[in-house]
Residue frames relative to the residue before (quaternion, step in Angstrom):
aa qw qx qy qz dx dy dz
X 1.0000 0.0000 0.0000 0.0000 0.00 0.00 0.00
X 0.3412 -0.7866 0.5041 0.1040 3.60 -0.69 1.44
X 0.6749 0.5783 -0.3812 0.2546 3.88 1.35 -0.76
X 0.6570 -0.5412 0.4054 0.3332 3.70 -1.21 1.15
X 0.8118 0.2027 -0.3425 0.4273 3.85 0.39 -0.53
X 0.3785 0.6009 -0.5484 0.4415 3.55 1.32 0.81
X 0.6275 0.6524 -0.3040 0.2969 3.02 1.08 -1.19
X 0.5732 0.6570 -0.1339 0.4711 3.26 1.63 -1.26
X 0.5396 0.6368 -0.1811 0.5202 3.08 1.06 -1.14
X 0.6445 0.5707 -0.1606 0.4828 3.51 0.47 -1.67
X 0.6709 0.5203 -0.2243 0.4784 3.45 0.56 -1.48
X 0.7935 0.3433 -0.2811 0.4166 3.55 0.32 -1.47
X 0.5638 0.6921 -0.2636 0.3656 3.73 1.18 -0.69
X 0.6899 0.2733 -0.2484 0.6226 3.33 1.36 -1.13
X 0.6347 0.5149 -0.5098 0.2686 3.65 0.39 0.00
X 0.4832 0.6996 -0.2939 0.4367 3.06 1.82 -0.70
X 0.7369 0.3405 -0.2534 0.5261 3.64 0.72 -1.26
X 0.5315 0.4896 -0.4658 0.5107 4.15 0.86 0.16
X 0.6758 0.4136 -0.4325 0.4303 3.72 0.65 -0.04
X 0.5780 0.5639 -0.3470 0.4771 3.32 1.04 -1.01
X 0.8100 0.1660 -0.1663 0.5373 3.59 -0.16 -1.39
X 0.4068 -0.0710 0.2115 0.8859 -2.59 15.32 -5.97
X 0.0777 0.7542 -0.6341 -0.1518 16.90 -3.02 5.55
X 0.0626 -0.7829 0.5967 0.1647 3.69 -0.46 0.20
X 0.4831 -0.6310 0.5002 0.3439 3.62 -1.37 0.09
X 0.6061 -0.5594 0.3674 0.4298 3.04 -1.65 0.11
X 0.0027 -0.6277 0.7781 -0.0225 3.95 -1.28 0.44
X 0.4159 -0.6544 0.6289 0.0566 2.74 -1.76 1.99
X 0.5432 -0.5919 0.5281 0.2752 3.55 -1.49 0.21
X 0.7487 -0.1660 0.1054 0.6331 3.94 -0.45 -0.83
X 0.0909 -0.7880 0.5869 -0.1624 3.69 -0.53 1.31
X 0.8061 -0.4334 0.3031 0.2654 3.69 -0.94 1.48
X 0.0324 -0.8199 0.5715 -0.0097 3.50 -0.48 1.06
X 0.7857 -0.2715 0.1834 0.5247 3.45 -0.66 -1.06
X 0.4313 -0.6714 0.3929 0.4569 3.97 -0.60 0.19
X 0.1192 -0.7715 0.6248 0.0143 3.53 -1.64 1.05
X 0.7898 0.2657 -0.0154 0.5526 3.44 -0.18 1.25
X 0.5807 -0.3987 0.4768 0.5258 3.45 1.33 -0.84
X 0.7075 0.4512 -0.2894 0.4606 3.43 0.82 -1.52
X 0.6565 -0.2516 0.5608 0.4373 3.32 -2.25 0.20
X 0.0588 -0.5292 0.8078 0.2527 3.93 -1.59 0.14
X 0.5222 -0.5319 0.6143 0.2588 3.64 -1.77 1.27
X 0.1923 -0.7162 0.6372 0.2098 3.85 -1.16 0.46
X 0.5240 -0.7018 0.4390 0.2004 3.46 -0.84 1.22
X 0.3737 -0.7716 0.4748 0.1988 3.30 -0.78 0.91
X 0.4130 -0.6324 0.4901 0.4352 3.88 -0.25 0.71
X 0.5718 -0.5234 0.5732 0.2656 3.56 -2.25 1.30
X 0.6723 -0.4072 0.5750 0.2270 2.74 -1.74 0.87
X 0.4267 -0.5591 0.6517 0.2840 4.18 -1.09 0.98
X 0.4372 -0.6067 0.5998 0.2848 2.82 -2.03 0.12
X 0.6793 -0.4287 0.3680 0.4683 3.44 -1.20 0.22
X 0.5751 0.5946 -0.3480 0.4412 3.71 0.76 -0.79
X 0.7117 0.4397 -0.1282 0.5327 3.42 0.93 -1.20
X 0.7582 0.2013 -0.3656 0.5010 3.72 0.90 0.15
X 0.4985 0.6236 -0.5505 0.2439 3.26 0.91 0.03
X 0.6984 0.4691 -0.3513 0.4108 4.06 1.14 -0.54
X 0.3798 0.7383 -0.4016 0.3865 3.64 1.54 0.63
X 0.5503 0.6567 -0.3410 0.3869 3.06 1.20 -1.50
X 0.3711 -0.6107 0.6448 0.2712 3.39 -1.73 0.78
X 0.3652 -0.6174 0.6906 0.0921 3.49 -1.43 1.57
X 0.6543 -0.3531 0.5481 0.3831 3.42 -2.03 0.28
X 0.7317 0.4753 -0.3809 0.3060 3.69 0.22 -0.34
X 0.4019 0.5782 -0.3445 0.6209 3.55 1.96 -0.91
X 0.8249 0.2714 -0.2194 0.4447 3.87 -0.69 -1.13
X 0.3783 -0.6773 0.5152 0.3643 4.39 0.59 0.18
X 0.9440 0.0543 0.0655 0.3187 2.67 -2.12 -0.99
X 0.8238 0.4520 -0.0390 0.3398 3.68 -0.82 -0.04
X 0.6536 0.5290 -0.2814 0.4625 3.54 1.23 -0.92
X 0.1049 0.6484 -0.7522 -0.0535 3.81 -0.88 0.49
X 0.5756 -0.6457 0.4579 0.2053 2.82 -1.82 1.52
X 0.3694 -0.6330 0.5172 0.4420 3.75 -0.37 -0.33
X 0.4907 -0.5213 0.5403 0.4421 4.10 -1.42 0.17
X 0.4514 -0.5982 0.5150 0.4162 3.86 -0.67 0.59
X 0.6790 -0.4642 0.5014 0.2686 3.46 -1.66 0.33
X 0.2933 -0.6637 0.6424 0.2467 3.90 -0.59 1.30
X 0.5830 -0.5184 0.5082 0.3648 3.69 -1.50 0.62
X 0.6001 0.4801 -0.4294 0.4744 3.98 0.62 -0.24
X 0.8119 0.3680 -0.3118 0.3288 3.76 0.73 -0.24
X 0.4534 0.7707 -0.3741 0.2461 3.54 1.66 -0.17
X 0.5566 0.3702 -0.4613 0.5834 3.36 1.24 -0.07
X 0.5561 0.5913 -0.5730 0.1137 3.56 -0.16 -0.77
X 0.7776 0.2467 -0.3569 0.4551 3.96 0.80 0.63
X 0.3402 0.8163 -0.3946 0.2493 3.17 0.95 1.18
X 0.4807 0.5510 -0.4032 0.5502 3.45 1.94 0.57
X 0.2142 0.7414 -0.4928 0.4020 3.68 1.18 0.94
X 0.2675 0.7496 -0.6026 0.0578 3.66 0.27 0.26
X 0.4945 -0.6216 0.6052 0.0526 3.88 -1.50 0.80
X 0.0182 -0.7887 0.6020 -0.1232 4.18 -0.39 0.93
X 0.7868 0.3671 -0.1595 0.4698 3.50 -1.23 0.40
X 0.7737 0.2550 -0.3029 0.4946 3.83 0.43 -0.10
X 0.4388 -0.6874 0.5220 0.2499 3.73 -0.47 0.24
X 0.5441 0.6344 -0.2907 0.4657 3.55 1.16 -1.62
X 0.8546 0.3827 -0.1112 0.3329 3.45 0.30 -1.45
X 0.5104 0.5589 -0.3420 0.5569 3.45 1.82 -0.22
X 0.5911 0.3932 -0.3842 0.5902 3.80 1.14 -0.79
X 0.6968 0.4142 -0.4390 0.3875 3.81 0.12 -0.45
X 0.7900 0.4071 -0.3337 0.3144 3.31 0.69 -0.40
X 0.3735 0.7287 -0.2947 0.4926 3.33 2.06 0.41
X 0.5355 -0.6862 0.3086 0.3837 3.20 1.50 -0.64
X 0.3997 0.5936 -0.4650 0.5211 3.27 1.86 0.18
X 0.6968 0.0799 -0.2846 0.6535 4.27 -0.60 1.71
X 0.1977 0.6419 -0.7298 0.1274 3.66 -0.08 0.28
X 0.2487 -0.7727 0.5614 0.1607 2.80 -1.33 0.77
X 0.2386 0.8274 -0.4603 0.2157 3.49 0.73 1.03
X 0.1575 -0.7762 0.6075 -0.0601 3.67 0.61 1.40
X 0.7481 -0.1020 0.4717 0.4555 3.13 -2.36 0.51
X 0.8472 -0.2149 0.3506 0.3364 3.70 -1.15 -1.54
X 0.3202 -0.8448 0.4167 -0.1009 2.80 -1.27 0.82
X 0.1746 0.9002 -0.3988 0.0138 3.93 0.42 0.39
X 0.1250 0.8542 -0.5042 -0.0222 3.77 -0.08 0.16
X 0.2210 -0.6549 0.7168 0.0923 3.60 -2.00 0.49
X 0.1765 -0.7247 0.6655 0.0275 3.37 -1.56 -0.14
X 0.0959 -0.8407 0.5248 0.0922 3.24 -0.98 0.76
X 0.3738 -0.5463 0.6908 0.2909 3.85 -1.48 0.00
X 0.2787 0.7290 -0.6207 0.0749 3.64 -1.60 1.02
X 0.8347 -0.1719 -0.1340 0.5058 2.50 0.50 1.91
X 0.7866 -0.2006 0.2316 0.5360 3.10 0.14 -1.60
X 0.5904 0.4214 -0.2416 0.6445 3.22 1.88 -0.47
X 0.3210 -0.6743 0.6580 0.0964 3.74 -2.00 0.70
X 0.0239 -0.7170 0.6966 -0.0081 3.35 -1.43 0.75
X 0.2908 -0.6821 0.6691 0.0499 3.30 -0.75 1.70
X 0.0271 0.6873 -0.7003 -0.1908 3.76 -1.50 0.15
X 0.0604 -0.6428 0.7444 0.1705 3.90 -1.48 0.06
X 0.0325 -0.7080 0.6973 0.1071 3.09 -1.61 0.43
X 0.3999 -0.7561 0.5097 -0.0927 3.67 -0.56 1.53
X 0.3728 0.6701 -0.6345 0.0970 3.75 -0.59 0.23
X 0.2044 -0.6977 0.6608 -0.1866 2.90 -2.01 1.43
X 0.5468 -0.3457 0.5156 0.5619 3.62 -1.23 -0.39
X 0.6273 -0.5456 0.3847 0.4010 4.03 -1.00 0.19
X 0.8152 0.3901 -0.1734 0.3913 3.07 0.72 -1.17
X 0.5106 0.5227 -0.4496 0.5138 3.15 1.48 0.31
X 0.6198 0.5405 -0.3390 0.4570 3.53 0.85 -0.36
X 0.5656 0.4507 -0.4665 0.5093 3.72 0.92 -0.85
X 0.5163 0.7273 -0.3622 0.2707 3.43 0.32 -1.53
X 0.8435 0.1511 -0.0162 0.5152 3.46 -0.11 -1.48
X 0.4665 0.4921 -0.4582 0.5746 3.29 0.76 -0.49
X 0.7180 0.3433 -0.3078 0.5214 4.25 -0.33 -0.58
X 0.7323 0.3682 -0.3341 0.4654 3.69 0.64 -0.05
X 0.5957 0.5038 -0.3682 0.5057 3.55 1.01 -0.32
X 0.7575 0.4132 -0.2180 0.4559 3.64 0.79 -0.98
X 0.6870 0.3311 -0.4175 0.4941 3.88 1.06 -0.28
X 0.5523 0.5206 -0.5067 0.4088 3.83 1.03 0.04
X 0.5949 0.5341 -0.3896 0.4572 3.85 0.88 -0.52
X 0.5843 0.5751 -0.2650 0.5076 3.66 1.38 -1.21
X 0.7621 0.4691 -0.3301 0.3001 3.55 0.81 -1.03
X 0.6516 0.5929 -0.1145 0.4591 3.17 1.14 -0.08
X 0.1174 0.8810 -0.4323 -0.1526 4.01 0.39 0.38
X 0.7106 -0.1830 -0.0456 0.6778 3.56 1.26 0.56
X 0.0534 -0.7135 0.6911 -0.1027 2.31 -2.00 1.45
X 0.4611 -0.7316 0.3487 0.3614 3.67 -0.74 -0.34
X 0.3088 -0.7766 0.5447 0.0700 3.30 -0.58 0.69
X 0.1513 0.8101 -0.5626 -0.0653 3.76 -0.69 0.86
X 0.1752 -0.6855 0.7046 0.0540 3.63 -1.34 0.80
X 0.7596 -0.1218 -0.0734 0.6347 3.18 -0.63 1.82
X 0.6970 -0.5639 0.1861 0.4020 3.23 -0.93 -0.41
X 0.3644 0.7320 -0.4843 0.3112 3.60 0.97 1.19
X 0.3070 -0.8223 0.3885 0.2805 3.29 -0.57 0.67
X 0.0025 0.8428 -0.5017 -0.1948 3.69 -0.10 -0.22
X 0.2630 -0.7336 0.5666 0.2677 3.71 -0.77 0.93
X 0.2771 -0.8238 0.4945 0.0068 3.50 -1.33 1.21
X 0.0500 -0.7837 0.6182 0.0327 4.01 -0.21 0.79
X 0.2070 -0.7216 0.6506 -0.1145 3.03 -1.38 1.47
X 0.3448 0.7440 -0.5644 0.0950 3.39 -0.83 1.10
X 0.7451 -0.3909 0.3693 0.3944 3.34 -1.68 1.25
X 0.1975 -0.7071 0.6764 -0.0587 4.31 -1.04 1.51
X 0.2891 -0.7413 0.5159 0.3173 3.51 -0.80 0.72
X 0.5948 -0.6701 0.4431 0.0304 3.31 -1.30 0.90
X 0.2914 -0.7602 0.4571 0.3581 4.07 -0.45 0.84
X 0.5680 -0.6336 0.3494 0.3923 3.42 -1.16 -0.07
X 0.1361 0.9030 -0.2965 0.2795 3.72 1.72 0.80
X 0.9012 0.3322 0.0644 0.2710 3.33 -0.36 0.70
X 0.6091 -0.5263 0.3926 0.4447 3.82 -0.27 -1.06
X 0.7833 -0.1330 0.1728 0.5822 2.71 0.81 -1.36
X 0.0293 -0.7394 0.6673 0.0841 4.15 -0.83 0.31
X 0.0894 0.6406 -0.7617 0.0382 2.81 -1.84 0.45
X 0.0595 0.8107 -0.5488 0.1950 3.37 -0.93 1.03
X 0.0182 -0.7454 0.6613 -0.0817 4.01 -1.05 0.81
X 0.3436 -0.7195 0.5720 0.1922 2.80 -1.63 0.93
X 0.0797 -0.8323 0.5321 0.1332 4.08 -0.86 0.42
X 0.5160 -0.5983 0.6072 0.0838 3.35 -1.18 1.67
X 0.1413 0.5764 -0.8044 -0.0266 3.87 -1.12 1.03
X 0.3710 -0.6797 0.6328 0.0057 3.08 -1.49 0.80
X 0.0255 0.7969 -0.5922 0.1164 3.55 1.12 1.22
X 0.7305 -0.4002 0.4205 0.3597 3.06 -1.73 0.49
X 0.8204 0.5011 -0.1901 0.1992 3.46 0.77 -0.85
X 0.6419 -0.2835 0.1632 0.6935 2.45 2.50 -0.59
X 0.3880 -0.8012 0.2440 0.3847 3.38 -0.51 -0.22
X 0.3754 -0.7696 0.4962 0.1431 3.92 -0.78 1.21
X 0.1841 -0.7892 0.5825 0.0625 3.75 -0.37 1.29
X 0.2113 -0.8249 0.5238 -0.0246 3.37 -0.86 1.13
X 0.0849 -0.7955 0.5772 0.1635 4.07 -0.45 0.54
X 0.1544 -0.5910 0.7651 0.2037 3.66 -1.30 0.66
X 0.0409 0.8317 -0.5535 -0.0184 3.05 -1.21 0.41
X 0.0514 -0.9246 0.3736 -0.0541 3.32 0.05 1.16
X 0.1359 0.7874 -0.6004 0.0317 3.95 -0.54 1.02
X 0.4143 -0.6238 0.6538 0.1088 3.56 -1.54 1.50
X 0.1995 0.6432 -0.7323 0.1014 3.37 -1.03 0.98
X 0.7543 -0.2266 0.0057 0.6161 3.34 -1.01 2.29
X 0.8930 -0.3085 0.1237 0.3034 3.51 -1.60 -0.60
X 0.3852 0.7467 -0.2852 0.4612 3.42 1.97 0.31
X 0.1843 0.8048 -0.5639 -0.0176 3.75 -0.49 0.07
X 0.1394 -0.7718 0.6107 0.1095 3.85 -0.68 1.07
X 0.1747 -0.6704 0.7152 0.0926 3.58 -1.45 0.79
X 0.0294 0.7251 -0.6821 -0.0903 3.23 -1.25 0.61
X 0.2063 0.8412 -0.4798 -0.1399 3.15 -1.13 0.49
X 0.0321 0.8000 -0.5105 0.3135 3.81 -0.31 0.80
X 0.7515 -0.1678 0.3222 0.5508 3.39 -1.84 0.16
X 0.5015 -0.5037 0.5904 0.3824 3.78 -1.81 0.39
X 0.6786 0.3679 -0.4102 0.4857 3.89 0.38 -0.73
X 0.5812 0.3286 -0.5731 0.4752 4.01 -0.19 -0.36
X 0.7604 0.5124 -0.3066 0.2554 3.32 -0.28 -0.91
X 0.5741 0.4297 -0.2475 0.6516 3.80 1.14 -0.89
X 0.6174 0.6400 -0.3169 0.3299 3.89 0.80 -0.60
X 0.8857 0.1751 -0.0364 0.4284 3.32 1.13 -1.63
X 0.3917 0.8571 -0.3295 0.0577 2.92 1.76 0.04
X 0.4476 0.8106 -0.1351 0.3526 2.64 1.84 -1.26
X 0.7126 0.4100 -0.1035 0.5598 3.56 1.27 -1.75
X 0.6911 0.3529 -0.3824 0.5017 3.63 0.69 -0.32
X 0.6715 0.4160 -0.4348 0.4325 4.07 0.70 -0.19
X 0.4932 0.6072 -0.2994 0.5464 3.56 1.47 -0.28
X 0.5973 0.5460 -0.2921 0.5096 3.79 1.07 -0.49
X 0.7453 0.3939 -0.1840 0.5055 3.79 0.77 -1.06
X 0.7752 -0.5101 0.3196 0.1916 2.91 -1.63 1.42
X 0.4605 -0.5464 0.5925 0.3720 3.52 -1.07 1.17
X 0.3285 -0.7364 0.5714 0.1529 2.86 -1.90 0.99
């Protein structure tokens, strides 16, 4: 699977197994402005930021307090190095990982933290909106479409439970689940959480409390809309 908040996914999963041994509304796209000509005039959808411009969005150790160490970012020689992650049993998620929801937005910046014993990943995404609702609603009802499947890293299997997470009132649009690994050691519940504000979009994902904790501060971080 090739999509960026699998990728995320990936990330929180294997950090998970290194401890042991990761609904929205509807939102229209270009929509009816003033009349030119007689005609509807289309209303432009604000550009997608640059990366430059979301990189000062990101939540710092100083946003999340006491306790948080950032992680070193990921050298370009190691981004594949979990790419034997492979997904069984769900159909949704075999088309997503085909490339049918990619999440491959305008831009793209992310961080990650250590707390304690528990991790919180963040992305921050920006697009035309309706390209964000779009995939963003396809990534989150293919995870939904599915309540357990199996997940293997190398050649462990891990069963996975997926269920519908309730959602702040933040933003444009949210969408968010919670996922059940079933490590040998026990099992390690993970939230994605995910909120669209104008052409911005924050994922968190991490323990359910880090994540319900900062969500607030990272949608508070992104540009009035």
């Amino acid at each position: 699977m090739r999509t960026t908040a699998l990728k995320t996914r990936r990330w929180a999963a294997t950090a998970a197994i290194c401890c042991a041994l990761v609904a929205g509304c509807s939102s229209g796209g270009d929509t009816g402005g003033g009349a030119v000509g007689g005609a509807p005039a289309l209303k432009q959808e604000p550009k997608p930021l640059a990366v430059g411009e979301l990189d000062p969005l990101l939540l710092s150790s100083t946003d999340l307090g006491y306790g948080y160490i950032q992680n070193p970012a990921t050298a370009p020689e190691q981004q594949g190095e979990h790419d034997d992650v492979s997904i069984q049993g769900c159909a949704a998620l075999e088309q997503l990982g085909k490339g049918e929801g990619d999440l491959n937005f305008a831009s793209k910046v992310d961080v990650s933290f250590t707390y304690d014993t528990s991790t919180l990943g963040e992305e921050l995404h920006s697009d035309r909106p309706s390209v964000l609702s779009s995939k963003l609603r396809k990534q989150f009802e293919a995870y939904l479409a599915c309540p357990t499947y199996t997940m293997t890293s190398g050649t462990t299997p891990i069963e996975v439970q997926v269920s519908k997470s309730a959602t702040p009132k933040l933003g444009d649009e949210q969408f968010a689940y919670a996922t059940t690994l079933n490590l040998p050691s026990g099992p390690q519940i993970m939230k994605t959480l995910a909120v669209r504000k104008g052409n911005v979009a924050v994922i968190l994902v991490g323990a359910p409390g880090l994540v319900d904790r900062h969500i607030d501060k990272a949608v508070s971080k992104l540009p009035a809309t």
